[in-house]
Backbone as a ProteinNet text record, in pm:
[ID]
protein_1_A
[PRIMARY]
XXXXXXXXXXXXXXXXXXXXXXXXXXXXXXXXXXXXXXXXXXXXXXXXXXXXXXXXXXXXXXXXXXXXXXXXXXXXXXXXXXXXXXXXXXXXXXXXXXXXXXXXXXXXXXXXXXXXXXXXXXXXXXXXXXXXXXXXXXXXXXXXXXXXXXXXXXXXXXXXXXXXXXXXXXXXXXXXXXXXXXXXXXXXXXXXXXXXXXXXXXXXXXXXXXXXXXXXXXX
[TERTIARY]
-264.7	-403.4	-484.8	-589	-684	-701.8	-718.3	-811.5	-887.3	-985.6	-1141.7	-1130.2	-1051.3	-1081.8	-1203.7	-1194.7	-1310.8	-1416.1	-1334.5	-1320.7	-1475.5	-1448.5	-1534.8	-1665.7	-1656.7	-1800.8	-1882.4	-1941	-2090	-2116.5	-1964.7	-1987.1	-2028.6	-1995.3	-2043.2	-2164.3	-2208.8	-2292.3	-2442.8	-2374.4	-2519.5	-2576.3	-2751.3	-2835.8	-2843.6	-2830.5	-2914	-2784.6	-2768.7	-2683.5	-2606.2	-2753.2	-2701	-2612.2	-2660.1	-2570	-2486.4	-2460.1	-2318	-2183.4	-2247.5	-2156	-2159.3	-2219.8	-2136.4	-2081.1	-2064	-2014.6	-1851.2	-1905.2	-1753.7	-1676.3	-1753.5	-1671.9	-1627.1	-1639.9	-1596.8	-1533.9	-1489.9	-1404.5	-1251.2	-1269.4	-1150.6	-1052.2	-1190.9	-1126.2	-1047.3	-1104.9	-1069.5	-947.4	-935.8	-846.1	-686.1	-732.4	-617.7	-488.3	-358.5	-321.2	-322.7	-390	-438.2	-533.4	-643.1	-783.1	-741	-576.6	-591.7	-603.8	-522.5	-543.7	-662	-795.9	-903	-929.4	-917.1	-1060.1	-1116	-1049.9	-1179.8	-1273.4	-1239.7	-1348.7	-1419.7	-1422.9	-1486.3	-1581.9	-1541.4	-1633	-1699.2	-1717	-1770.7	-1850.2	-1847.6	-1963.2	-2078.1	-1935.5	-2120.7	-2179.8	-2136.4	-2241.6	-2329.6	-2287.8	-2351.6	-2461.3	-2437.6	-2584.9	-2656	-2630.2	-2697.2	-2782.9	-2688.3	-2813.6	-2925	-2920.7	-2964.8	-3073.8	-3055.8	-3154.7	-3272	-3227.2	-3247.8	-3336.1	-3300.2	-3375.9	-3472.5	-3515.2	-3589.3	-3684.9	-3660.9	-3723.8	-3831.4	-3760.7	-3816.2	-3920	-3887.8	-3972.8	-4131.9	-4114.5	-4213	-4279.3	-4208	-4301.6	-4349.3	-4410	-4425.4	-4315.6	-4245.9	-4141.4	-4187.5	-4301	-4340.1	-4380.3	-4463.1	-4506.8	-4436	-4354.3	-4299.9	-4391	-4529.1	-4575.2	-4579.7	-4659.2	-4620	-4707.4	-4652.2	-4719.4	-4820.1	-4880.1	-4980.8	-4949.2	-4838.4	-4720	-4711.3	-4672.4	-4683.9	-4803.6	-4899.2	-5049.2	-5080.2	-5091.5	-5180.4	-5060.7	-4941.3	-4883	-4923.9	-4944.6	-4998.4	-5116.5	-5200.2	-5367.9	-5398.7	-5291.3	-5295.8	-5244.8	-5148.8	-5095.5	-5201.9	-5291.7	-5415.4	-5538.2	-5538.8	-5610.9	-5615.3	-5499.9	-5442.1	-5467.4	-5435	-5454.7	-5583.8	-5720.2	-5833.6	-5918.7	-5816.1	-5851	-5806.1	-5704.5	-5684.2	-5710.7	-5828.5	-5939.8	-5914.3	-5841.1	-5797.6	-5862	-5939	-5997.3	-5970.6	-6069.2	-5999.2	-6000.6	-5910.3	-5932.9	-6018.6	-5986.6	-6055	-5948.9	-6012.1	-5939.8	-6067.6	-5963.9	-6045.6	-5990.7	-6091.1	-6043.6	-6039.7	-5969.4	-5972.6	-5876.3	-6054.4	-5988.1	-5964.3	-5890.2	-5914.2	-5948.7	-6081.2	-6192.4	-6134.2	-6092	-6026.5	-5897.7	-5822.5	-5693.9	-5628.8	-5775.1	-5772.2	-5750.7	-5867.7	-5850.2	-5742.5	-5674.2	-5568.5	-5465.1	-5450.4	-5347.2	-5372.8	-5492.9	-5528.7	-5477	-5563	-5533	-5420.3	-5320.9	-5253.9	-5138.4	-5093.2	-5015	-4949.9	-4889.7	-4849	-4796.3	-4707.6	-4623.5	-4691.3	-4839.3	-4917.4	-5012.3	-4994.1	-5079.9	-5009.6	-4891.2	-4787.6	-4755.9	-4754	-4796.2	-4911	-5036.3	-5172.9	-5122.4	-5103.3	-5064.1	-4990.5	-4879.5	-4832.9	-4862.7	-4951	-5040.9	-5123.8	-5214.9	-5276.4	-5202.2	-5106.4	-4987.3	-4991	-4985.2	-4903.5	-5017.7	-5167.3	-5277.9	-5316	-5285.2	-5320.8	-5270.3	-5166.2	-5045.3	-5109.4	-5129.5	-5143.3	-5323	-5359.2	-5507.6	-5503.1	-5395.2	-5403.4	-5328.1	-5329.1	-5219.8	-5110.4	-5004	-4888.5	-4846.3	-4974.8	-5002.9	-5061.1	-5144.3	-5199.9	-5083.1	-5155.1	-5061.8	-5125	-5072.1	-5104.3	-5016.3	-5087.4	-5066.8	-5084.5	-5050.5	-5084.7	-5073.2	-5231.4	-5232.1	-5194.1	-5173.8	-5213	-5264.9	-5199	-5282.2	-5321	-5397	-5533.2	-5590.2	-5596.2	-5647.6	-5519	-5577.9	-5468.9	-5583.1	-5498.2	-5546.4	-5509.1	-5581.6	-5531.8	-5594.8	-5499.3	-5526.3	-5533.2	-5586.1	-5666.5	-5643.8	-5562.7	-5543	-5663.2	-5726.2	-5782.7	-5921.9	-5955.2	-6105	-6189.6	-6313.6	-6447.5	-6533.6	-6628.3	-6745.5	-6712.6	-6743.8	-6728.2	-6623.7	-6512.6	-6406.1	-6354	-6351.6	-6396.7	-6397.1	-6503.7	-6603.3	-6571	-6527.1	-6439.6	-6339.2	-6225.2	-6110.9	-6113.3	-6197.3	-6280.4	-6347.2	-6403.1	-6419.3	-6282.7	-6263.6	-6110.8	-6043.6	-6001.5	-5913.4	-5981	-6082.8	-6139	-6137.4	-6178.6	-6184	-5985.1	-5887.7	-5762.2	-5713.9	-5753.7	-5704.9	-5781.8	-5919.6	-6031.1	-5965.5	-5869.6	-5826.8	-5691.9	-5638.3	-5542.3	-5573.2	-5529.4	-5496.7	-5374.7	-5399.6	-5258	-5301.8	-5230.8	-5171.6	-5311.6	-5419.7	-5487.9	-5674.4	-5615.4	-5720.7	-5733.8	-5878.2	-5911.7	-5905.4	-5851	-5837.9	-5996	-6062.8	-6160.8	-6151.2	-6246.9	-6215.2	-6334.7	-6344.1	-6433.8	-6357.1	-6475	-6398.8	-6504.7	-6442.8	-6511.4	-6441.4	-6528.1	-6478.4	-6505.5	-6466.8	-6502.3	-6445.6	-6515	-6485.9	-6439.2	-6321.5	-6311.2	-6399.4	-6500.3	-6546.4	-6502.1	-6544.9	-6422.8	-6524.9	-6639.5	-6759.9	-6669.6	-6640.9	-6622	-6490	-6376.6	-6224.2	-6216.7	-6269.7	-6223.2	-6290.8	-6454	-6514.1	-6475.2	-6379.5	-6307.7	-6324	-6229.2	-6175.9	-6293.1	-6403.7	-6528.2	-6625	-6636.6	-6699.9	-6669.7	-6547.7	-6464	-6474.5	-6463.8	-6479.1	-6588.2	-6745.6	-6862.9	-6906.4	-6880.4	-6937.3	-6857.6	-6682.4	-6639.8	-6680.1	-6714.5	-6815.7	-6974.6	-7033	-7130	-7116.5	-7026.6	-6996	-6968.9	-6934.9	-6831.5	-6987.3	-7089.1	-7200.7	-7284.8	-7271.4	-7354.4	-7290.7	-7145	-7110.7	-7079.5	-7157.6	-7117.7	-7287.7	-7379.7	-7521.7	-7508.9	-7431	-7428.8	-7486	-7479.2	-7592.2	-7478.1	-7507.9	-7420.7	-7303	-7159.8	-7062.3	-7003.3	-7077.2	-7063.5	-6992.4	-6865.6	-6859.2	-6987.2	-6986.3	-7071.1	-7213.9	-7259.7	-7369	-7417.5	-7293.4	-7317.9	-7375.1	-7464.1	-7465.9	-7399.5
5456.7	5437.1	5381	5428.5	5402.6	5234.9	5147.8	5045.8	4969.2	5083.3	5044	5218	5183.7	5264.7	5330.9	5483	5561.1	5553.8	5465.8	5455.9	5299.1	5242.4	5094.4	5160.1	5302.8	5347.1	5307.4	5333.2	5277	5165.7	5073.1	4939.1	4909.7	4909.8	4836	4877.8	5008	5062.7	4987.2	4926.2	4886	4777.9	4782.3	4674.1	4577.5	4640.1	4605.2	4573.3	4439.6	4388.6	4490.9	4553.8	4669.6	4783.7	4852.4	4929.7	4866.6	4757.4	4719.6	4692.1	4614.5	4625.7	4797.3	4844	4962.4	5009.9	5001.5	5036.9	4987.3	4846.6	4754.1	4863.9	4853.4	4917.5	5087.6	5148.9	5285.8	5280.4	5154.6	5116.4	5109.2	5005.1	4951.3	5078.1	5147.5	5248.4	5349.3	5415.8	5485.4	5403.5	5299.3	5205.6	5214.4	5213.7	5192.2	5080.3	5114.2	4965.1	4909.2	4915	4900	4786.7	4798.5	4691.2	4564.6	4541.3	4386.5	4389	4458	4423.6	4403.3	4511.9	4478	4383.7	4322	4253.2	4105.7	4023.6	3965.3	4044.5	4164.7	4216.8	4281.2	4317.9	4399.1	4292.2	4145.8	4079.5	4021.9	3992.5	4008.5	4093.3	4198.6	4295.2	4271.6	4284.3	4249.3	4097.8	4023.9	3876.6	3900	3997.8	4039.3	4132.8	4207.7	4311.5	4224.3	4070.3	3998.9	3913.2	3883	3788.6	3892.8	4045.5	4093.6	4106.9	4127.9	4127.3	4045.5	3915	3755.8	3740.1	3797.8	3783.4	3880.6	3997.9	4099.7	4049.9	3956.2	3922.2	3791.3	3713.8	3612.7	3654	3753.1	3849.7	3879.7	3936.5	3946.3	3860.2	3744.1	3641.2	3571.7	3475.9	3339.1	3229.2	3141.5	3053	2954.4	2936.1	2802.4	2877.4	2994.9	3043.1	3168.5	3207.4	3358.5	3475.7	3440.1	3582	3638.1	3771.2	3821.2	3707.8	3779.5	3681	3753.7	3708.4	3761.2	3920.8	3906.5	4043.1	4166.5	4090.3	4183.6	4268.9	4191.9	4194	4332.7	4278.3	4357.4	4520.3	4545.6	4661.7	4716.8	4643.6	4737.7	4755.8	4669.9	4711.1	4807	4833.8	4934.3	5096.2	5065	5189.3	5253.8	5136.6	5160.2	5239.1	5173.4	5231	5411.4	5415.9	5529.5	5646.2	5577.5	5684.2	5658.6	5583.6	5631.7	5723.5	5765.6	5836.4	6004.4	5995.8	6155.2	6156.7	6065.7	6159.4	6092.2	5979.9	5895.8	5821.4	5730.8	5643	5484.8	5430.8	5317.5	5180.9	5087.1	4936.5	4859.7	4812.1	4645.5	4517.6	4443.4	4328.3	4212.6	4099.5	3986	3866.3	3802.9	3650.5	3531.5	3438.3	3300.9	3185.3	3075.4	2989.6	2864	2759.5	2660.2	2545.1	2542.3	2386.9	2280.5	2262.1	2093.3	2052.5	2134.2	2110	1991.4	1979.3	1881.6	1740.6	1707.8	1611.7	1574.5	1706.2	1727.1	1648.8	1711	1638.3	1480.4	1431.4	1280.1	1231	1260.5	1169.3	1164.8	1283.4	1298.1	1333.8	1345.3	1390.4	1508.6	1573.3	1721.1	1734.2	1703.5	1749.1	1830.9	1737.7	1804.9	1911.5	1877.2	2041.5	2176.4	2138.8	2253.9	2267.6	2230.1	2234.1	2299.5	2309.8	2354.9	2483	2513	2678.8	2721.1	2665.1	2723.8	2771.7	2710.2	2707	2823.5	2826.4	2931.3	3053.3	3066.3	3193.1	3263	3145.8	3248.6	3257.2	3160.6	3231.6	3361.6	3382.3	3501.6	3616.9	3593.1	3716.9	3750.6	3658.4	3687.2	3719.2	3776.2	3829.7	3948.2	4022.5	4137.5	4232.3	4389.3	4490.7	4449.4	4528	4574.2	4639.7	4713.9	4795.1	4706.9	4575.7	4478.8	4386.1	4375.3	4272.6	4149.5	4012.6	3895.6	3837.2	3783.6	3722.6	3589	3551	3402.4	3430.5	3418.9	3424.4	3310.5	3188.2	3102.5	2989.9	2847.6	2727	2770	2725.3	2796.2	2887.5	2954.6	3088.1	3208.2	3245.7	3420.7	3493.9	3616	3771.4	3856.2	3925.8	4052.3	4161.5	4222.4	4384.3	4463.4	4563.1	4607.9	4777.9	4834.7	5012.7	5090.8	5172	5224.2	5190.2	5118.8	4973.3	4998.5	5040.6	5044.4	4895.8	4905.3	4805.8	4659.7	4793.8	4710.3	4632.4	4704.5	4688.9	4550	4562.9	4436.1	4303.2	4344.3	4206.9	4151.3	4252.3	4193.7	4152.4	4192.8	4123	3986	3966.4	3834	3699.8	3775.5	3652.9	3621.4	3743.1	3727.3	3646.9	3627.8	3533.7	3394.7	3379.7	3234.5	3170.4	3247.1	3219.8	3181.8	3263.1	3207.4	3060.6	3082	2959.5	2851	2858.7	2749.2	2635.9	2779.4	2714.4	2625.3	2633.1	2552.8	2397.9	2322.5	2213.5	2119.5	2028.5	1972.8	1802.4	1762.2	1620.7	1571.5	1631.4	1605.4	1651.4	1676.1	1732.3	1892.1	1948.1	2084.4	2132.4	2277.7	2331.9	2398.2	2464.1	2524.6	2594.8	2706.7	2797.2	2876.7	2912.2	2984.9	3150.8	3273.3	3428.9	3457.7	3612.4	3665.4	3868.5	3952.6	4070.7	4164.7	4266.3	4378.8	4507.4	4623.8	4767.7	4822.5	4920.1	5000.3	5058.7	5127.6	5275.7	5323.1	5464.6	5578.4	5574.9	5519.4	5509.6	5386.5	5247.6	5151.1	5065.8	5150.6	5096.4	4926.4	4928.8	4758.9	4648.1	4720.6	4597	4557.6	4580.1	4548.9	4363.4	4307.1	4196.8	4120.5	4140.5	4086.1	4052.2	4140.3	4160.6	4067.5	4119.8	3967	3800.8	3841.7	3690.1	3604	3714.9	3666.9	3572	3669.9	3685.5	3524.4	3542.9	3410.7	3266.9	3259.9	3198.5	3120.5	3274.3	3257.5	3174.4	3247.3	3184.1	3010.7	2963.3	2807.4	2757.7	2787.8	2740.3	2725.5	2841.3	2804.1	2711.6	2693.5	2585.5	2475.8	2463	2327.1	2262.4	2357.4	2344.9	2346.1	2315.8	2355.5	2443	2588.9	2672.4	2772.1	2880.9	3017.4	2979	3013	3012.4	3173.4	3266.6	3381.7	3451.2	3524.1	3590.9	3724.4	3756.8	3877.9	3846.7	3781.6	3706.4	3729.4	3748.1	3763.8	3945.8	3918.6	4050.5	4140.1
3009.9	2965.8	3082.1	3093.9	3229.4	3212.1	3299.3	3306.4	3192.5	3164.1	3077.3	2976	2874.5	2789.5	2775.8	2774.8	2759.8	2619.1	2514.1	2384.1	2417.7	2531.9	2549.8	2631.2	2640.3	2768.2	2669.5	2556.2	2498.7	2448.5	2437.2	2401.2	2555.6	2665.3	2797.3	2811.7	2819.3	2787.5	2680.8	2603.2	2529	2513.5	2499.8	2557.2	2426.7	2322.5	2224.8	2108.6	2065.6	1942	1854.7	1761.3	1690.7	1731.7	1823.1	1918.6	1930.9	1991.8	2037	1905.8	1826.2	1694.7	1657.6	1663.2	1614.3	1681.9	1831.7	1940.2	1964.4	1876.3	1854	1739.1	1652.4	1549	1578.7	1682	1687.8	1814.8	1883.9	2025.2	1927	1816	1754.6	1711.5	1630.6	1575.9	1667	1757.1	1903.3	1932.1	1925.3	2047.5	1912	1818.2	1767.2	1743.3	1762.3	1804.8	1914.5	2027	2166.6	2134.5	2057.8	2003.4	2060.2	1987.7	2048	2145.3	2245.9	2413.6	2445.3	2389.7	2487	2407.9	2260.4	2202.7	2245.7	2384	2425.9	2565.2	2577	2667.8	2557.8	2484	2360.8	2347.6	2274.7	2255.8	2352.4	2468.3	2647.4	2640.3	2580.5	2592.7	2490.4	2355	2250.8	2293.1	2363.2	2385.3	2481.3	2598.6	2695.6	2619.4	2508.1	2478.5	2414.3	2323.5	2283.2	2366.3	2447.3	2555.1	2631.8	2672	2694.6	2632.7	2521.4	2412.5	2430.4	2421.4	2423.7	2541.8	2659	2745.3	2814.7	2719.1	2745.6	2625.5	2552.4	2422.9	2521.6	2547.7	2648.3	2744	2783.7	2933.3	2873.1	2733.6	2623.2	2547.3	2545.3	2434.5	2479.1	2401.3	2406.6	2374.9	2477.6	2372.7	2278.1	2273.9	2191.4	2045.1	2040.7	1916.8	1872.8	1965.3	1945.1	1956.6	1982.9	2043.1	2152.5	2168	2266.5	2350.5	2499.7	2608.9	2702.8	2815.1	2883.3	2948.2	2947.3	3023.1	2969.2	2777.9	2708	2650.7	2641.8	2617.2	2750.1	2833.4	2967.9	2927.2	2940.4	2925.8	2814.7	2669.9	2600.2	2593.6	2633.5	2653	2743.9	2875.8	2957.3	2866.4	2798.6	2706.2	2587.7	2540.5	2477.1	2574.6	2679	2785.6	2806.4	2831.6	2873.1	2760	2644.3	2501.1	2533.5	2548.5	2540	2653.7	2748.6	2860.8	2827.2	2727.5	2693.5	2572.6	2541.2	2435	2298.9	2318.2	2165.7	2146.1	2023.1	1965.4	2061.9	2119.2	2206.6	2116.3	2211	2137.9	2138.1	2021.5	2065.6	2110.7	2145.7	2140.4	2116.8	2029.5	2015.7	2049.1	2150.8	2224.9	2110.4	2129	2045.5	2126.3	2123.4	2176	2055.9	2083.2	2029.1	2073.8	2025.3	2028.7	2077.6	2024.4	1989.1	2080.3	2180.4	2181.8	2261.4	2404.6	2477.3	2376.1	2290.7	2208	2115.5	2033.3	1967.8	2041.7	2126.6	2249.1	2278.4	2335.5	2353.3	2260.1	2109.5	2012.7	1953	1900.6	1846.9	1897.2	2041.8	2144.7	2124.6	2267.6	2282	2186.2	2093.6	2037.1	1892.1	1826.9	1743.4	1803.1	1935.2	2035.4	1985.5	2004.5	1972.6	1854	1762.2	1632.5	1606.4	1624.4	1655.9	1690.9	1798.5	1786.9	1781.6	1703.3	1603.5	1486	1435.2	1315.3	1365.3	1451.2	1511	1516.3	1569.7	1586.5	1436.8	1301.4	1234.6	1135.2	1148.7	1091.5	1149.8	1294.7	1324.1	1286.1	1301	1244	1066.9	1026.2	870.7	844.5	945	977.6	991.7	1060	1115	1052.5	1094.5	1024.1	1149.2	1061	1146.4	1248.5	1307.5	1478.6	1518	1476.6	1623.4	1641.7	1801.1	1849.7	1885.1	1868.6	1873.1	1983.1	2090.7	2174.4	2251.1	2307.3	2362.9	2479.6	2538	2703.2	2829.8	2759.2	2770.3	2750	2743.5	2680.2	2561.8	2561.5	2401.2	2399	2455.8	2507.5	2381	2299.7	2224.4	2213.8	2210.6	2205.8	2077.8	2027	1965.9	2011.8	2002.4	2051.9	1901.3	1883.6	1793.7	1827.2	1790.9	1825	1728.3	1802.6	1704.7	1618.7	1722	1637	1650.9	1579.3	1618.9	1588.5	1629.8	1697.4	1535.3	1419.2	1301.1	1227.3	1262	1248.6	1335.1	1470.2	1567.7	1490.5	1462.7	1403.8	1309.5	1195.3	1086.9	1119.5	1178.6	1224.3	1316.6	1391.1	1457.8	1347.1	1252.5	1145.1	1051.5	1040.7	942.5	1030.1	1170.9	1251.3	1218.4	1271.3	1259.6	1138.9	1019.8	874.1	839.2	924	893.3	940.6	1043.3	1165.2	1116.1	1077.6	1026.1	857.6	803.3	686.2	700.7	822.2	857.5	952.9	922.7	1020.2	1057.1	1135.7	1201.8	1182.1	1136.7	1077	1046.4	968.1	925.2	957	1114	1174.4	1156.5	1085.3	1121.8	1270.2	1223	1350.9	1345	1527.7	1507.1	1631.9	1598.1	1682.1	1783.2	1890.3	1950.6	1935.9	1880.1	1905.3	1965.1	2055.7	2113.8	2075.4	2105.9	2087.6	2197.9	2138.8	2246.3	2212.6	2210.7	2202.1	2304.7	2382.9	2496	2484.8	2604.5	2647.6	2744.2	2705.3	2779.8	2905.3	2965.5	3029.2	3122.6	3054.6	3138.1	3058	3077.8	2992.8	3043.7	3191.4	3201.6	3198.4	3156.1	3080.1	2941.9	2913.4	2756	2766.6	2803.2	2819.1	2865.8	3032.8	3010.3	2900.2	2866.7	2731	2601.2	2589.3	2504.6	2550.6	2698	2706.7	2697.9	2731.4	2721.1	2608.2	2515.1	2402.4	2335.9	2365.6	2311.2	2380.5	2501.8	2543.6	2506	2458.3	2363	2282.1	2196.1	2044.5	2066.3	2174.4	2197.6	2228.5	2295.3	2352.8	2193.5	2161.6	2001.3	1898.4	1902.5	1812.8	1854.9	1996.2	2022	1992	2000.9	1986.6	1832.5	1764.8	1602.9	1523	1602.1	1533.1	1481.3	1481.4	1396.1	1425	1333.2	1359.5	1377.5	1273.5	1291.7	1450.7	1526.8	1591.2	1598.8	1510.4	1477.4	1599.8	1594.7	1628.8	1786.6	1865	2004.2	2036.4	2145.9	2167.5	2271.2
[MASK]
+++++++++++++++++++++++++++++++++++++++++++++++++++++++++++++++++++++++++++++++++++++++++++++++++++++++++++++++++++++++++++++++++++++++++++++++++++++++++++++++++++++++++++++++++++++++++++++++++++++++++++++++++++++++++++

């Protein structure tokens, strides 16, 4: 019998958990009464497709909230990009910061910061469908990306975020929020994100002046 059973090529072979357990389970079978010999390289492999996993998962997220991260964000806003260059419906994306976090932090220390967006993370998630993606760019700074969004659509999903995140708070303190939006054009794909940021800008200048809270509001 060779070395490395031909019976173990797609268990070494695989990146991903699932694959690999079944990969386990059709090595054993193949291997016969042999299995024992290999089965701690067998299991060497499935820990190896798990950490793999684990750390292509990492490459992608956020570790503190579990969303995606700035990395993941820019590749698919570029993949959105791209569909709106061969003639597909483009995105939106909508900025959100949170108000308060510097202070959150002073008064109530990091540890309720991180709490805070966490809370933020999973009001957002429970704002959106199941094709956007929610991200954390940074600090206080998240994103959603929006496939498929027009101007109105935008806007609703921008109040629907703030109106989620607004109904949550952290050890007593309301959370609050600055949004900003933005439509792709097939005219100017990379004023997307400018655009977003203006506008959430706007919006932080008007509620600190206590006037509209409305996103809608910016032009």
């Amino acid at each position: 019998m060779p070395l490395v059973p031909e019976a173990l090529t797609a268990l070494a072979c695989a990146e991903d958990p699932t694959v690999a357990r079944e990969a386990l389970k059709a090595a054993r079978r193949a291997l016969g009464e042999e299995a024992e010999r290999y089965e701690p390289l067998m299991e060497l492999l499935c820990r190896r497709a798990t950490e793999l996993a684990r750390l292509r998962r990492l490459a992608g997220s956020d570790e503190l909230t579990g969303l995606a991260n700035r990395r993941a964000f820019k590749l698919a806003l570029d993949r959105e990009r791209a569909r709106l260059e061969r003639g597909g419906i483009g995105p939106a994306v909508v900025l959100i910061d949170l108000d308060d976090m510097k202070s959150i932090n002073d008064d109530l220390g990091h540890a309720a910061g991180d709490e805070a967006l966490q809370h933020v993370a999973e009001a957002l998630q429970e704002a959106v469908r199941g094709s956007d993606l929610v991200a954390r760019l940074g600090g206080d700074e998240l994103a959603l990306l929006l496939p498929e969004t027009c101007a109105q659509g935008a806007r609703a999903v921008a109040e629907r975020a703030r109106r989620f995140v607004e109904a949550r708070s952290v050890r007593g303190r309301p959370l609050r929020t600055s949004v900003g939006w933005a439509v792709a054009s097939p005219d100017e794909p990379d004023a997307l994100l400018q655009t977003a940021d203006a506008r959430l800008y706007a919006d932080k200048r008007r509620r600190r002046r206590g006037r509209s809270r409305s996103p809608s509001a910016a032009a």
